[in-house]
N, C-alpha and C positions, 0 to 999 in steps of 0.2 A: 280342586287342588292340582296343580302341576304337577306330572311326574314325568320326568327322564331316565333313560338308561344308557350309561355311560361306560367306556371300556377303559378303565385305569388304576393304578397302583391303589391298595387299601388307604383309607383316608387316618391320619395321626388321630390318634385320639386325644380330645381335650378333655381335661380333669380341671374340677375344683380340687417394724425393724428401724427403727428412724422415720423419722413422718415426712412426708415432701406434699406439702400445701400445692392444691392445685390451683396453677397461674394462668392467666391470658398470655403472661410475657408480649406485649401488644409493641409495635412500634413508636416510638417518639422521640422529640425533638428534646436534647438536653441541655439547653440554654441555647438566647436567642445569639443571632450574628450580627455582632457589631456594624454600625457605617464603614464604608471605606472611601478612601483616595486614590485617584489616580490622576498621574499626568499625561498630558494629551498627547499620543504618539507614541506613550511611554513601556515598558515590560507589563504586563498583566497583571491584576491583583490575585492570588493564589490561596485560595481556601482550602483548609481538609475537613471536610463535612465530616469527618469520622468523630470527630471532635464535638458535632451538633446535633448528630443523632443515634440510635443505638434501636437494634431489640433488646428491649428493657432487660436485663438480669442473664444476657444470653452469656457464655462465655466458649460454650462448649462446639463441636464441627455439627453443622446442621446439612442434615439429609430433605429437600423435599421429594415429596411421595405426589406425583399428580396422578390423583384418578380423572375417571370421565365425570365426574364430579366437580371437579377442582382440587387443589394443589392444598398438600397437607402438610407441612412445613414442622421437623422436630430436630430438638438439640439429643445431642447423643451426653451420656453422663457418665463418662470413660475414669472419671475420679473413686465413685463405687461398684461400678461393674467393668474394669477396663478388660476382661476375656470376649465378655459377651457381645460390647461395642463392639470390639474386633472382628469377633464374628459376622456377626448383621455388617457390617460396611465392606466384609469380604464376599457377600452378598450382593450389595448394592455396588460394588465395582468391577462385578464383574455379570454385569445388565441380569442376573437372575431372575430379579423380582420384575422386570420388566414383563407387561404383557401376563402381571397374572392376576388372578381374581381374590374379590373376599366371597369368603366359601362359607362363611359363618356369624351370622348375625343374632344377639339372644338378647330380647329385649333390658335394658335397664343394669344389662350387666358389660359386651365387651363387642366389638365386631373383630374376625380373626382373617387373615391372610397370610403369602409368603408361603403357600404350599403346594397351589394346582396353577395350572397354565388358565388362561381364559380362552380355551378350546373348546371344540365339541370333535370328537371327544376328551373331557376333561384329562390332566398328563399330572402324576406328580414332577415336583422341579428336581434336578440332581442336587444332592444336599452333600455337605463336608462334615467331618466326624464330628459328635455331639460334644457340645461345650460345657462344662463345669458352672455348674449353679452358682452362684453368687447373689444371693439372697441379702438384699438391704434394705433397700428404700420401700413404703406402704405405695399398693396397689390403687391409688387414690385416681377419681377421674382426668382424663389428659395423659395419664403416663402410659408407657408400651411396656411388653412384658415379652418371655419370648415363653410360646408354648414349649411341653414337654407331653414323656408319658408316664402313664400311671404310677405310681409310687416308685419312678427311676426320675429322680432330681437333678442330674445330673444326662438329661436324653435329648435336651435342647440343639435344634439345627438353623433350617430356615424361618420354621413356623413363631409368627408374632402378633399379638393383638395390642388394642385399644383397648383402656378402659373406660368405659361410658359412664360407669358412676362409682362410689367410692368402695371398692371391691377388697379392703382391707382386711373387713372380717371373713370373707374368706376365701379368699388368695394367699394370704401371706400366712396362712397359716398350714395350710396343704401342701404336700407333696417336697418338702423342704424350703417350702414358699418360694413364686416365681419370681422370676429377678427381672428389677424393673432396671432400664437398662437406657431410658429415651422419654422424654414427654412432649407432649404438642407445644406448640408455639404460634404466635399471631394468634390470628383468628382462625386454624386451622379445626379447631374443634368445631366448627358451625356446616362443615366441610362433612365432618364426622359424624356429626349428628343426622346430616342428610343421608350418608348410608345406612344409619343405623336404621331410618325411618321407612326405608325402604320394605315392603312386602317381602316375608319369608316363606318358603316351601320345604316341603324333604322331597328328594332326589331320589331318588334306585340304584344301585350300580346293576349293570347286566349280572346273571346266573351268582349274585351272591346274597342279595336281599339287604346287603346294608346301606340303609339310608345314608346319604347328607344332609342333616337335618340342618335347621331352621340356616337353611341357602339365599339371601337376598336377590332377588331377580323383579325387574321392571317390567310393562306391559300388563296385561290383564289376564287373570288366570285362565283362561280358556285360548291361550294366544301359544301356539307354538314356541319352543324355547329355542331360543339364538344365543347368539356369543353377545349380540348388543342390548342383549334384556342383561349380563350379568355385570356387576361391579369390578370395571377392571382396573388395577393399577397400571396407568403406560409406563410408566420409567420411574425408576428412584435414584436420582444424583446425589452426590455433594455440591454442598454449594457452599459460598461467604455470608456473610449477614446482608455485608455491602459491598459495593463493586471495587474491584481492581482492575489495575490497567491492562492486564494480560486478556481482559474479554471476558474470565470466563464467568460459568450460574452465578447468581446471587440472589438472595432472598428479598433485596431492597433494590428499587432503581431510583436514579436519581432524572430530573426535568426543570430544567428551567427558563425564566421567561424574559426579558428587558423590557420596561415600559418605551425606552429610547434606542433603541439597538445602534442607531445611527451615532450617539455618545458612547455607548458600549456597548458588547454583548457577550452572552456566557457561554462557557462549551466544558468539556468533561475529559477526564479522562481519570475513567476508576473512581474511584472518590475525589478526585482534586478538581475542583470548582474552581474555575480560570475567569477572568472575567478583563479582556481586553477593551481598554479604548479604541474607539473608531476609528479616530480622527477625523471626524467634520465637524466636530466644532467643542466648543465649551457648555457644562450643561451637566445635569445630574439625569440619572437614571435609578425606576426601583426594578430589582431582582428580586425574583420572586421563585425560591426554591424550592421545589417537592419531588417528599419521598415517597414512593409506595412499594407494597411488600405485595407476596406474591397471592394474596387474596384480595388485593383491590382496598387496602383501608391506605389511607395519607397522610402523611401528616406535610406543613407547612410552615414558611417562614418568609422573611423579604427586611429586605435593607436597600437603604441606598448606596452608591456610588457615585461622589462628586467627582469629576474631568477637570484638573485645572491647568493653564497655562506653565508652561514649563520651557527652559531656554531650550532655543533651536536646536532641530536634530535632523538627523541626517539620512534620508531614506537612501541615497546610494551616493559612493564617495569619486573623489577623480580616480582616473587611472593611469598606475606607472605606465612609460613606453618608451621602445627607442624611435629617435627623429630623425630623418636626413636633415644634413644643413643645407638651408637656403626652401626646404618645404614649409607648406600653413601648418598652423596645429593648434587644434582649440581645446581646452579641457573644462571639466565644468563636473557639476554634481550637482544634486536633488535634495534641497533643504526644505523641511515643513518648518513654518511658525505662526501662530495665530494672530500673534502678535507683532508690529509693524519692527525689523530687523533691517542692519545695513551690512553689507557686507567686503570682502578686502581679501584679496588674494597675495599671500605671501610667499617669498623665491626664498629659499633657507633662511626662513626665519624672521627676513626684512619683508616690512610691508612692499607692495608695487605701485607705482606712483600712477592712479587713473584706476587700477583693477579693482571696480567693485561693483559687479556685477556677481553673479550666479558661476555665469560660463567666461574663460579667458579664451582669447585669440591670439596668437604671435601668427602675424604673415609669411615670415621669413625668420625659422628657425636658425639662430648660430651657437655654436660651443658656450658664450656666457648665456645663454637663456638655460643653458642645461643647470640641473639642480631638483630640490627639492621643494616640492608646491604645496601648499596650505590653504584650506580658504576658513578665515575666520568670517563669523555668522551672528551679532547679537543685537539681541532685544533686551524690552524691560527687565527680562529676570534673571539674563545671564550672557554671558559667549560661550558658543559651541566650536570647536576648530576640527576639520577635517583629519583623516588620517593623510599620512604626507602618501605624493604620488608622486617618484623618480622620474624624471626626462633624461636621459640619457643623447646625445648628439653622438649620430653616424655620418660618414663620409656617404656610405650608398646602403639600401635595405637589400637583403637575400632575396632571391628569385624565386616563385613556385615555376615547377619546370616538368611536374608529368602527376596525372592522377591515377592509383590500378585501382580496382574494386573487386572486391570479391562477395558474392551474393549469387542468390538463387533468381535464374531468368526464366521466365517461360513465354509461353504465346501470347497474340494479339495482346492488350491492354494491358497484360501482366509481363512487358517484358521491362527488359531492364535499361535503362535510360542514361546514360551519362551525357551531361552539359559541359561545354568551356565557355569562356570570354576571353577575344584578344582583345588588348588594349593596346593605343596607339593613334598618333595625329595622321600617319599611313603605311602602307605597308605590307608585307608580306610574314608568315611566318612558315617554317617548315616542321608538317608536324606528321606523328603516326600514332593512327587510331586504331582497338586491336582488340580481338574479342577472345580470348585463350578460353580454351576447353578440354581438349584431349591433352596438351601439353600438362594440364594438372593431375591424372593421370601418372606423369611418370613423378611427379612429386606426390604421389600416395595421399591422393584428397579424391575424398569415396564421394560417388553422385554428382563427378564432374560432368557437364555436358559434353556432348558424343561429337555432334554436330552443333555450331552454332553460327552464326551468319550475325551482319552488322548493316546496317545503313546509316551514312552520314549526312543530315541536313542542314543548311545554314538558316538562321532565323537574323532574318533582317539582311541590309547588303546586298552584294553579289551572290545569287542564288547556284548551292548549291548539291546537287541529289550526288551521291555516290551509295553505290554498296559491294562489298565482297562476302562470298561462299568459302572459297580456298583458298588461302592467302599466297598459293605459287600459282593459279590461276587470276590473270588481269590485272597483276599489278608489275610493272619493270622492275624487275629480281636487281636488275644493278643499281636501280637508284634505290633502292630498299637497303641493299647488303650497305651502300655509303654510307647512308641514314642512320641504322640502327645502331654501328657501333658510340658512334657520339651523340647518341640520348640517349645511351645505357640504356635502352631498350635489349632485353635476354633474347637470344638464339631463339628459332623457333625449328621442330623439327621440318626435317624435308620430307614433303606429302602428307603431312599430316592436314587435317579440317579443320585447324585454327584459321580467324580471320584476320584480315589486316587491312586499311587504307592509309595509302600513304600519301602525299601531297606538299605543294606549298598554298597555303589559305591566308586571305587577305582579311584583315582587321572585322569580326564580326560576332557572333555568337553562332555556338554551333550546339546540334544536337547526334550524337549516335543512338540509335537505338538495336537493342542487340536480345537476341533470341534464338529457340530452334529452327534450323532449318524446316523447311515441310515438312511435315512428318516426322518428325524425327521427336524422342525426347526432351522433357524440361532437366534442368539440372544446374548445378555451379557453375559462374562463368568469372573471369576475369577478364574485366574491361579495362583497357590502360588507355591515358591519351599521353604520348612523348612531345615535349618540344627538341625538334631535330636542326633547328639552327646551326649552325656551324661558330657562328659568336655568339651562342644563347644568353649568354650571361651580360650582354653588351648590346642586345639589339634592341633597336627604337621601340617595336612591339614586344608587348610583356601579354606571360598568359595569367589573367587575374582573375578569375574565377572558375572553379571546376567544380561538380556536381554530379550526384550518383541517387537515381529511384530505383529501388530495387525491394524487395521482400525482406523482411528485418522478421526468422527466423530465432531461433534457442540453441544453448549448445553450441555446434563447432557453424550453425548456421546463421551466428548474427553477421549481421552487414560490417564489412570490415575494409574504410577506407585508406590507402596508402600514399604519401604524398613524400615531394622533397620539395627543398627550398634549396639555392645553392646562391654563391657569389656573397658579396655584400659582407654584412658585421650584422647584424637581425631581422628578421623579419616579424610584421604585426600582422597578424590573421582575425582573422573572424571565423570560427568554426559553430555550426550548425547543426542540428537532426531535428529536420522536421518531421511530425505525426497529423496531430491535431489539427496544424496548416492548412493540409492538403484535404481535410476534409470540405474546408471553405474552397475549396477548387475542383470541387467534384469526385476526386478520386476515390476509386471504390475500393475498399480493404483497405483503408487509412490506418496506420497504427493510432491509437487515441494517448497512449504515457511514453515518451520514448524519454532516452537515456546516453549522455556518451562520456567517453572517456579518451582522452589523447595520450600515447603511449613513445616516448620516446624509442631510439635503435634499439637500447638496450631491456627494452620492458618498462622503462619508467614512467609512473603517470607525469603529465606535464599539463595537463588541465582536463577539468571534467563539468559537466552540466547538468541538472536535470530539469525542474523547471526555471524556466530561463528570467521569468520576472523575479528569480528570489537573487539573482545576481548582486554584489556586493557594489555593481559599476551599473548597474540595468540605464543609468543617464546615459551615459558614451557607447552601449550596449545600439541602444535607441538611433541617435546620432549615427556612431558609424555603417548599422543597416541601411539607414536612408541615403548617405553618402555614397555606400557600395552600389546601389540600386537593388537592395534587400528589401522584398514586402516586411513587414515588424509584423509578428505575430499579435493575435487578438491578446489581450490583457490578461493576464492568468490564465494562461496554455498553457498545456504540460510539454512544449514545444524545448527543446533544451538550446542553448548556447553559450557562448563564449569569446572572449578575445584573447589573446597569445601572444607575445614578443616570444620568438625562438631564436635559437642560433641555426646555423645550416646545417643540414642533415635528413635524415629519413626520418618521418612521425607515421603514426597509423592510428585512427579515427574508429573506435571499434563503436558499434550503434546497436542497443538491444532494446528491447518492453521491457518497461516497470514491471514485476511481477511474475515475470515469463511471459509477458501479452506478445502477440505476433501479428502483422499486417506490412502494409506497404508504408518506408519510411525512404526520406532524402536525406541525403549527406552533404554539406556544403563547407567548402573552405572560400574565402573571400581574400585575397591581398590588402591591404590598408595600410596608405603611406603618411 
């Protein structure tokens, strides 16, 4: 026989009204689920399984109990014992019964727990003052009861059993009879019975002689006693029957299958059974749903879903914009039909005489091409018409004219990178490149860098290396001072470690890259690139693309791009945050979910992205990247974008992770005329 001697609180003593027949209450399917319909391309078919399945008779909050056994699954019966419920689930919510043992097994009659730790040495649990009997329901197998003590009916705390067999005559007759208060559910009883079967011992306490009798313990009597020979309860939650969308336990999970997934397929959320078309083609599919509960039993069901033809729809529509007169300008959108469809672009409302294609082209934009654009779309089963997209006619588009960045730079590979592009048939532009550090500092921005330095490269063209350390060191202080005021380029202090290059550069794409000096620490930096023309707003070269890699940070640390546009009546952008991209380009600490938002002077959002293929425009989206000389992201990347007709003024491009995620992300604005 095993004996142990244990250092711990005296053990409760267990002592030996309406009938409650004892249930399986088992899982199952409450009528079958109809066939459904869908149209091909079309919103999801929407089921609530709650509706089709059930634990049979449950209505009450169910607590499962997982031993190392397996999971014991009980409804609480809060309609005749609601003190007692209360109790025990003030218990189980606040992890008590976690990590504790059944300390009591007696054949043919209860197994009992909720009162010692599954320690060596064995611990009573902290208990809350005794709860008031409430004596109703028979002690019948399946149901829980809460232990007490000797002829005080009202001493009930943590302590609770199982009834193994029909314990009416005499439980409910003693002690002001115990109050059942919970019964099993599923097949949890099978769960129960395996503890019950378990090998029992009496126990010792140290220097007091009282047994814990008949203690269920694993292993073989001659085996040393462990914490893993005892029956432990790991956790006791609440949980639902069946799933909700919030995620959390539930007694039931749902799974299902498509014979055809490529017709449709099914996804979940909570109980709601979605069940979208593909779109590759026409065609039925069976679904095949099941449930299982937290003991492994199932149940099942299936239906089909027919996909049928349905008039053309629109996976992304044109997009408004303003035009210069006398520019190209094509617009177009992305129609599915399975079915053979012709189509017809309308200018407010009147057909266009030729325009029936997909995508439109005007060569040469004028003031009556301006208006509102439609493209109507039908086949056999109907017309689909686009949402209208405004073309507005401008005399000239707004200018981008300087990028700042603000971001975390550090060394080699991790520094911070800003790009431009001049455009132009030739030419020169005058421009200044600037890596601020200390000067943020006296704008009270913590973890500015101390030192930072810059080097300017040209890619492609006239080759060209520059770099600056101290920006009153190597660079002609008078062509600077003439410079800065007319590219609103800000003051920089005198002697201070801010960097600066200033120049005139010939039509090309450029690169700074900008970081700590030697030695020196990583930190915040602001990188700005000026256009310092003197006719900026009228010169032949325009700066059409600027670009910023830099660390995409949390908090006051996300990547945060600032741009203007000036002259002109609007400008159309392209704005950008890549993550995922740059993975496919090597770069190490790629942000993988990026995110942006464009904020006008005033704080106001003015466009936001996050995955960029969910774009309402992702056709012209497409289009104008290739036109820009924009790689297009891989098809469903969390890569974000946008396009933008603005007016002139100051915007800022704030770039953070989905989630709070951080890594190395790109910022891009593009020109698009």
């Amino acid at each position: 026989m095993k004996l142990q001697s244990f250092l711990a609180a005296a053990l409760a003593a267990f002592l030996f009204c309406s009938n409650l027949h004892s249930q399986t209450l088992q899982l199952k399917s409450t009528k079958a689920i109809e066939d459904q319909t869908a149209q091909i391309g079309g919103d999801p078919v929407e089921i609530d399984l709650s509706e089709f399945f059930e634990i049979d008779g449950v209505t009450g909050q169910i607590v499962e109990m997982k031993f190392d056994e397996g999971a014991v699954s009980i409804e609480m019966l809060s309609d005749v014992a609601p003190l007692n419920v209360e109790n025990f689930l003030s218990y189980v919510d606040d992890n008590t019964f976690d990590k504790t043992v059944i300390h009591r097994s007696i054949a043919d009659f209860v197994i009992q727990g909720g009162s010692f730790t599954a320690t060596l040495p064995i611990e009573s649990v902290v208990i809350r003052d005794p709860v008031v009997n409430e004596f109703s329901l028979s002690n019948l197998r399946g149901t829980l009861s809460m232990a007490k003590l000797p002829d005080q009916p009202d001493s009930a705390t943590s302590g609770y059993f199982i009834n193994m067999a029909d314990n009416s005559n005499i439980l409910d007759t003693q002690n002001g009879g115990f109050t059942v208060f919970a019964r099993v559910i599923g097949s949890g009883m099978d769960i129960a019975d395996a503890i019950h079967a378990i090998p029992t011992y009496t126990l010792t306490l140290d220097n007091s002689g009282y047994p814990y009798d008949d203690f269920p313990l694993g292993g073989n009597a001659s085996d040393d006693i462990t914490v893993d020979f005892m029956v432990e309860l790991e956790t006791a939650r609440r949980v639902t029957a069946l799933p909700n969308s919030d995620g959390s336990p539930s007694m039931v999970s749902f799974a299902a299958t498509s014979s055809a997934p490529e017709i449709a397929d099914a996804s979940f959320d909570g109980s709601m059974l979605f069940v979208a078309p593909g779109g590759a083609g026409l065609g039925s599919t069976t679904i095949v749903v099941t449930a299982t509960d937290t003991n492994g039993n199932e149940v099942s069901d299936e239906f089909v879903v027919e996909v049928q033809p349905v008039a053309p729809f629109f996976k992304s529509q044109p997009m408004p914009r303003a035009v210069e007169v006398g520019r190209p300008v094509t617009i177009s959108a992305e129609v599915e039909s399975v079915l053979a469809a012709t189509y017809h672009w309308n200018l407010d409302g009147s057909p266009i005489t030729g325009a029936t294609e997909p995508t439109y082209s005007i060569a040469s934009f004028s003031n009556s091409d301006a208006g509102e654009y439609t493209l109507s779309v039908t086949n056999s089963e109907g017309t689909s018409v686009s949402s209208p997209a405004l073309l507005i006619a401008i005399e000239a588009s707004a200018r981008l004219i300087n990028i700042s960045t603000r971001g975390i730079a550090r060394s080699g590979e991790s520094a911070m990178i800003v790009g431009y592009f001049l455009s132009g048939v030739s030419g020169e532009k005058e421009m200044i490149i600037r890596a601020i550090g200390p000067d943020l500092l006296n704008r009270e921005v913590e973890g500015a860098m101390l030192d930072p330095q810059i080097r300017l490269l040209s890619i492609g063209g006239d080759s060209v290396d520059l770099s600056n350390d101290n920006w009153g060191t190597g660079n002609d202080l008078d062509y600077l001072a003439e410079l800065m005021p007319r590219s609103g380029a800000s003051a920089v202090a005198e002697g201070s470690k801010d960097s600066v290059i200033v120049g005139s550069f010939p039509v090309s794409g450029y690169t700074a890259i900008v970081g700590p000096n030697i030695g020196e620490a990583d930190g915040i930096v602001l990188a700005e690139a000026f256009d310092a023309d003197e006719d900026r707003l009228n010169s032949d070269v325009r700066l059409v693309n600027i670009a910023t890699r830099a660390e995409v940070g949390i908090g006051e640390n996300v990547l945060i791009a600032g741009f203007w546009v000036l002259g002109g009546e609007k400008a159309n952008l392209l704005v950008r945050a890549l993550g995922p991209e740059l993975l496919d380009r090597d770069v190490q600490n790629a942000i993988s979910d990026i995110q942006l938002i464009v904020v006008d002077g005033v704080g106001n959002i003015v466009g936001e992205s996050d995955d960029w293929g969910d774009s309402l425009y992702k056709d012209t989206l497409i289009r104008e990247m290739i036109g820009a000389g924009a790689e297009v992201p891989n098809e469903g990347s969390k890569d974000a974008a946008t396009i933008l007709t603005l007016d002139p003024g100051g915007y800022s491009v704030v770039v953070s992770g989905v989630g709070g995620e951080t890594g190395v992300g790109l910022v891009e604005v593009f020109e698009i005329r």
